[in-house]
LORO-182827 format. One line per 3 residues: number of its first residue (from 1); their letters; for each residue x, y, z of N, C-alpha, C. Coordinates in Angstrom, 3 decimals. Example, Ala and Ser with C-alpha at 12.3 -4.5 7.8 and 13.67 -1.06 7.14 Angstrom:
2
1 = AS = 13.190/-5.690/7.800/12.300/-4.500/7.800/13.200/-3.300/7.800 ~ 12.850/-2.250/7.080/13.670/-1.060/7.140/12.900/0.030/7.870
***
This chain:
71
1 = XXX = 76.577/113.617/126.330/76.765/112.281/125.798/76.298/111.264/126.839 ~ 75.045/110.167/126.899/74.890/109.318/127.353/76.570/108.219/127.962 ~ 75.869/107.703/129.038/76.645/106.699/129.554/76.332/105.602/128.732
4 = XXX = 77.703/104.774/128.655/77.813/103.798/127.406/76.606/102.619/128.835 ~ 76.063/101.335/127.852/74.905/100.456/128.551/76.198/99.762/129.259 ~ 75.900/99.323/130.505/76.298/98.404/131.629/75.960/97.110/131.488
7 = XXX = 77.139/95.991/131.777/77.004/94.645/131.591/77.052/94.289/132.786 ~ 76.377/93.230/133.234/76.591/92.720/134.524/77.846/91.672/134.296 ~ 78.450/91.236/135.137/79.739/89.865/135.434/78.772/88.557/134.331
10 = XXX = 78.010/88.261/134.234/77.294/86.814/134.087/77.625/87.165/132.537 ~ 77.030/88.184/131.922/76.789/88.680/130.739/78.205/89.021/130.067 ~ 78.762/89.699/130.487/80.690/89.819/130.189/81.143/88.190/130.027
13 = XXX = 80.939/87.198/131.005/81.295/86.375/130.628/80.934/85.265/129.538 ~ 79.834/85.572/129.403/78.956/85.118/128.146/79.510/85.238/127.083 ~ 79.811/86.604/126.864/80.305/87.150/125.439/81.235/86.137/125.551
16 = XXX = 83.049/86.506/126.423/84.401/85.894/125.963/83.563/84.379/126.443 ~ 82.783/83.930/126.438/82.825/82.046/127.231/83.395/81.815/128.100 ~ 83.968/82.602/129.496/84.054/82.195/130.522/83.258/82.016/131.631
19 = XXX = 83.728/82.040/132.573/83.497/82.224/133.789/83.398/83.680/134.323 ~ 82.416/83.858/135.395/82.273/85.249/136.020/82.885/85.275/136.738 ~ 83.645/84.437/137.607/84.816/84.715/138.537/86.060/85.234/137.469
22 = XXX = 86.280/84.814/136.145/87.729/85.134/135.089/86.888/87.235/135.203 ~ 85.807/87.250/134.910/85.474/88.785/134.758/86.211/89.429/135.943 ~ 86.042/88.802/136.945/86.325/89.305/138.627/87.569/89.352/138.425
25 = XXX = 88.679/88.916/138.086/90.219/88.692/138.161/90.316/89.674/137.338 ~ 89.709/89.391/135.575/89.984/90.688/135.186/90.163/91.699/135.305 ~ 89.260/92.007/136.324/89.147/93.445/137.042/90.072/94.066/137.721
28 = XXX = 90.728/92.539/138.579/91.311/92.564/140.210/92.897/92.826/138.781 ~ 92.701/92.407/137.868/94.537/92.366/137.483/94.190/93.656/136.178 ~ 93.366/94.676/136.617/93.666/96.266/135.886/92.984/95.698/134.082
31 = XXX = 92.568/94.987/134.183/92.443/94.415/132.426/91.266/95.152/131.920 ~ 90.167/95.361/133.311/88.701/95.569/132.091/87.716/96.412/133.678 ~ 87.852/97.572/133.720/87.461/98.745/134.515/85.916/98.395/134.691
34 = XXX = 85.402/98.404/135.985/83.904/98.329/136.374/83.644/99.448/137.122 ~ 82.043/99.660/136.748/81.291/100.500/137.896/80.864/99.541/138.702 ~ 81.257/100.345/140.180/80.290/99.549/141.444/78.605/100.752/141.224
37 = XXX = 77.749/99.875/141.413/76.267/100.635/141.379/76.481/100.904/143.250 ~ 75.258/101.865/143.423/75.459/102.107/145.005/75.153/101.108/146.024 ~ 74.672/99.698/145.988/74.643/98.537/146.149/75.789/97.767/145.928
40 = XXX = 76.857/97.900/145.538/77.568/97.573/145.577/77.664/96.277/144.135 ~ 77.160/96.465/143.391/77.188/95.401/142.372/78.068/96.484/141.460 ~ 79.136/95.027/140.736/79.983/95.254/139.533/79.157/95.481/138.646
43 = XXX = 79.328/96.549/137.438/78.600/96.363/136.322/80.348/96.894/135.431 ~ 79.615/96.181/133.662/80.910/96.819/133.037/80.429/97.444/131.758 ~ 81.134/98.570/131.958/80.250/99.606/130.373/80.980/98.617/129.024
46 = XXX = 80.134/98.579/128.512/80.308/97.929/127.101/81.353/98.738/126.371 ~ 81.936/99.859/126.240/82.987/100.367/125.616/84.134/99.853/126.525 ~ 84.482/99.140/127.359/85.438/98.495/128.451/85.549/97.215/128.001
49 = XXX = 84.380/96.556/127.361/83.967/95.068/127.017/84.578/95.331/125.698 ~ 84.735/96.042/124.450/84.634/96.454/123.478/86.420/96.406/123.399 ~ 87.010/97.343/124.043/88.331/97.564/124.232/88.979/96.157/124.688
52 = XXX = 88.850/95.378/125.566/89.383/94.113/126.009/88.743/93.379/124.846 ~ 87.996/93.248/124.226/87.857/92.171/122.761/88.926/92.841/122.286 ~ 89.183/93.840/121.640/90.014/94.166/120.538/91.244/93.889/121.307
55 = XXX = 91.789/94.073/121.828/92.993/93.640/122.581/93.399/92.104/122.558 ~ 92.008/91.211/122.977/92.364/89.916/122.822/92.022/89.942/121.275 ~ 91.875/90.578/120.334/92.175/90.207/119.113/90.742/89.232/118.538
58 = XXX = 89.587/89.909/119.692/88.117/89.274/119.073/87.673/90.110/118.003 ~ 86.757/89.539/116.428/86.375/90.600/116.254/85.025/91.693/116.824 ~ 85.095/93.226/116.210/84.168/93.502/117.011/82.728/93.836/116.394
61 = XXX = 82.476/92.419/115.242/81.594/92.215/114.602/80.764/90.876/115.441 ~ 81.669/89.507/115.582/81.505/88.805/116.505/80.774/88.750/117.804 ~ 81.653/90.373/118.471/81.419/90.915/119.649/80.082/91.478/119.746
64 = XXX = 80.161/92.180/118.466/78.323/93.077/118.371/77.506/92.162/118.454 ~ 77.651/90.595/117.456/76.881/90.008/117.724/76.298/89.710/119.257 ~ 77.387/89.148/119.415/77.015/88.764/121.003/76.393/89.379/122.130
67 = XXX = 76.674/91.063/121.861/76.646/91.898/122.866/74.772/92.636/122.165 ~ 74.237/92.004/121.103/72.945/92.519/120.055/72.035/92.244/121.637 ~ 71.755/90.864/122.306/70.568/90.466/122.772/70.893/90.968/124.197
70 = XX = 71.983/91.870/124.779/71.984/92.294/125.699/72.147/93.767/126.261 ~ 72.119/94.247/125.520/72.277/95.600/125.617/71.045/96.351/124.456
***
């Protein structure tokens, strides 16, 4: 089974309309699980992005939209 596609911080925050520092807290307070790449950059698998919409009660029709031009 393929690895689900990777979002960068800028792009996560795009979807919910925040800020990429709110992605960073997310992280730091257990809410929404990242890969570090071996460079050390956050990325976040879209089934992580997917799970925290449904939780905040986004739909995940909305979400597809959003998530269509980036992944």
């Amino acid at each position: 089974m393929p690895a689900p596609p990777l979002l960068k911080p800028a792009e996560v925050a795009s979807v919910f309309g925040v800020a990429p520092k709110t992605v960073w807290r997310w992280q730091q307070e257990k809410r929404l699980s990242a890969v570090v790449t071996p460079g050390g950059h956050r990325r976040y698998p879209t089934t992580e992005v997917k799970r925290l919409a449904k939780q905040a009660g986004i739909s995940l029709k909305i979400l597809n939209r959003s998530l269509r031009g980036l992944v």
